[in-house]
C-alpha positions in Angstrom: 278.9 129.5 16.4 275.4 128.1 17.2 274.7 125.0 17.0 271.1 123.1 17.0 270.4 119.4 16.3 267.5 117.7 15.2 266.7 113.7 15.8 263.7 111.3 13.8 261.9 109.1 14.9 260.0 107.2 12.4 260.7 105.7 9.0 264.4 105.9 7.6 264.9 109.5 8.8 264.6 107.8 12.5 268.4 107.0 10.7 269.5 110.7 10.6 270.3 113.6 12.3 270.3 117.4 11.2 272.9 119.6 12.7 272.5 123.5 11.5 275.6 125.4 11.9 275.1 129.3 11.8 278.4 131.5 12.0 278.5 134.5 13.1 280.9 137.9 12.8 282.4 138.5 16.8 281.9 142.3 17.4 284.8 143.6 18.5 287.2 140.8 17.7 290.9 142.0 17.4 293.3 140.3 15.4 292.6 138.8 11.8 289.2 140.8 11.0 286.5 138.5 9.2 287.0 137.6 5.8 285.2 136.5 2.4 287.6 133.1 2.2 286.8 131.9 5.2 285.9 128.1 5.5 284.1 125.8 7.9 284.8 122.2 7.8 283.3 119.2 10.0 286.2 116.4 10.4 285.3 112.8 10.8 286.9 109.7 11.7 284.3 106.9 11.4 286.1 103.8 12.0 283.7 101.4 10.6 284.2 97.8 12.3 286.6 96.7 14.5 289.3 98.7 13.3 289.4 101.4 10.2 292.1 99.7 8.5 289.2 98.6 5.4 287.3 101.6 5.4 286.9 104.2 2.1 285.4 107.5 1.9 284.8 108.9 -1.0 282.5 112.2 -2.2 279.6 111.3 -4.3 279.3 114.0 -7.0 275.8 113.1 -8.2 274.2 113.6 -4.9 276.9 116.1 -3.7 277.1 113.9 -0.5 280.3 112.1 1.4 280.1 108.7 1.8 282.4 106.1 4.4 282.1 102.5 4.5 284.1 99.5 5.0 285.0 96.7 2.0 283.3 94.2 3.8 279.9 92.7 3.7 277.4 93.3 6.4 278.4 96.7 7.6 276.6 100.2 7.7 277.4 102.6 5.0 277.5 106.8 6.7 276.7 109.5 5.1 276.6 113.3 5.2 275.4 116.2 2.5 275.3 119.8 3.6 271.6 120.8 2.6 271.5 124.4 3.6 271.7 126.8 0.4 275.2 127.9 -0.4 275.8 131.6 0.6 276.9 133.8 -2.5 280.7 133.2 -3.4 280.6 129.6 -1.1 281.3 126.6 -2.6 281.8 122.6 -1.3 284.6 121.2 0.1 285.3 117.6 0.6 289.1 116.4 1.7 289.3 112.4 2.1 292.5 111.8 4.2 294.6 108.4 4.3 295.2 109.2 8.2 298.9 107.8 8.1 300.0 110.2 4.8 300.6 107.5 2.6 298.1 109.9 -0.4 301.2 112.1 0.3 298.9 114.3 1.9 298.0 115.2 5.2 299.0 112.9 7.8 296.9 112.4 10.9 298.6 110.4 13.2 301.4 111.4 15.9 299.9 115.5 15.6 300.7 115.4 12.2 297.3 117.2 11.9 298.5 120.9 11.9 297.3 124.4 11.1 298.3 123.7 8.0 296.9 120.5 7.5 293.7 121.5 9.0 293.4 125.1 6.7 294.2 122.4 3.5 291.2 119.7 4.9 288.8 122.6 4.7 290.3 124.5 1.5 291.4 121.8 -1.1 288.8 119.2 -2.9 289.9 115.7 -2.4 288.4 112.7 -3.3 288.9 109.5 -2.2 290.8 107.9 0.0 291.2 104.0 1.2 290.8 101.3 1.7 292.7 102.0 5.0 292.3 103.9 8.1 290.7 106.9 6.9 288.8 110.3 7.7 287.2 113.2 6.1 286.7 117.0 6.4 283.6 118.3 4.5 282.4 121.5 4.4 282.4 124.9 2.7 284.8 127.1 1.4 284.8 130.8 0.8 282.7 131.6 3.2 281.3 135.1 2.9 281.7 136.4 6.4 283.1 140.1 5.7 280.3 140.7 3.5 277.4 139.0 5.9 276.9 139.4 9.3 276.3 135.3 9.1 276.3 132.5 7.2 274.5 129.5 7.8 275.8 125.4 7.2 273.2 122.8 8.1 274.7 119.0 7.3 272.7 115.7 7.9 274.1 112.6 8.8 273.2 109.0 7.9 273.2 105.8 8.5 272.0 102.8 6.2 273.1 99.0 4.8 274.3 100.3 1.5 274.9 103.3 -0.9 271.4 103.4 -2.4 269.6 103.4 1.0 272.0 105.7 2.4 271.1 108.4 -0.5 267.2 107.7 -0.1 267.8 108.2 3.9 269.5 111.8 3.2 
């Protein structure tokens, strides 16, 4: 994987970052060869305020973007949206996760986060979760990386005092 980052300095981007992503087949790799359903998946863990215990995250289908905030006036609202072009066959992937399993999903806490928690994060769509102690995987599924020699997933990352500025600062 390489990774490069980008910073702003003026205006509301000065509130984002842009981190590209590009994956890449390993010549010669032994073991499980590369594969059309692979997927990539950034996991976050915000913890808006002084704990997370009031915090939601949620993905915003009309901008195709995750947001996490807190139920509370007066705190920042965090954003990401992967704006990178989808390689053929890729598609979305957003997983909101109550981080102590109450959703009946995966459970975070005490290494309860295993292989097979992590491969369902990144695989199946789910959408919200909270108020409560929270995190997120987003990223993208079905990853064409048998049929490409790479494939490229840029996200940006955003910070603003509500949902409208957040989507105006992506």
């Amino acid at each position: 994987v390489t990774q490069r980052a980008y910073a702003f300095t003026q205006g509301l981007a000065a509130n984002a970052i842009v981190v590209q992503y590009i994956l890449r087949k390993k010549p010669g790799l032994t073991g499980w060869p590369p594969s059309d359903s692979t997927a990539a998946a950034l996991y976050m863990d915000w913890d808006i305020g002084l704990s997370g215990s009031l915090n939601l995250t949620r993905f915003d289908s009309l901008h195709s973007a995750a947001a996490t905030y807190r139920v509370e006036p007066n705190y920042p609202f965090v954003g990401m949206k992967i704006i990178s072009a989808l390689p053929p066959g890729a598609s979305l992937n957003y997983h909101a996760i109550r981080n102590d399993g109450s959703q009946g999903d995966i459970n975070t806490y005490g290494g309860g986060f295993d292989k097979s928690g992590k491969w369902r994060a990144m695989t199946e769509f789910f959408s919200p979760a909270g108020p409560s102690d929270i995190s997120m995987a987003f990223g993208l599924k079905n990853l064409p990386l048998a049929s490409q020699d790479s494939v490229e997933m840029t996200v940006v990352f955003a910070l603003a005092q509500g949902s409208d500025l957040l989507q105006q600062t992506i």
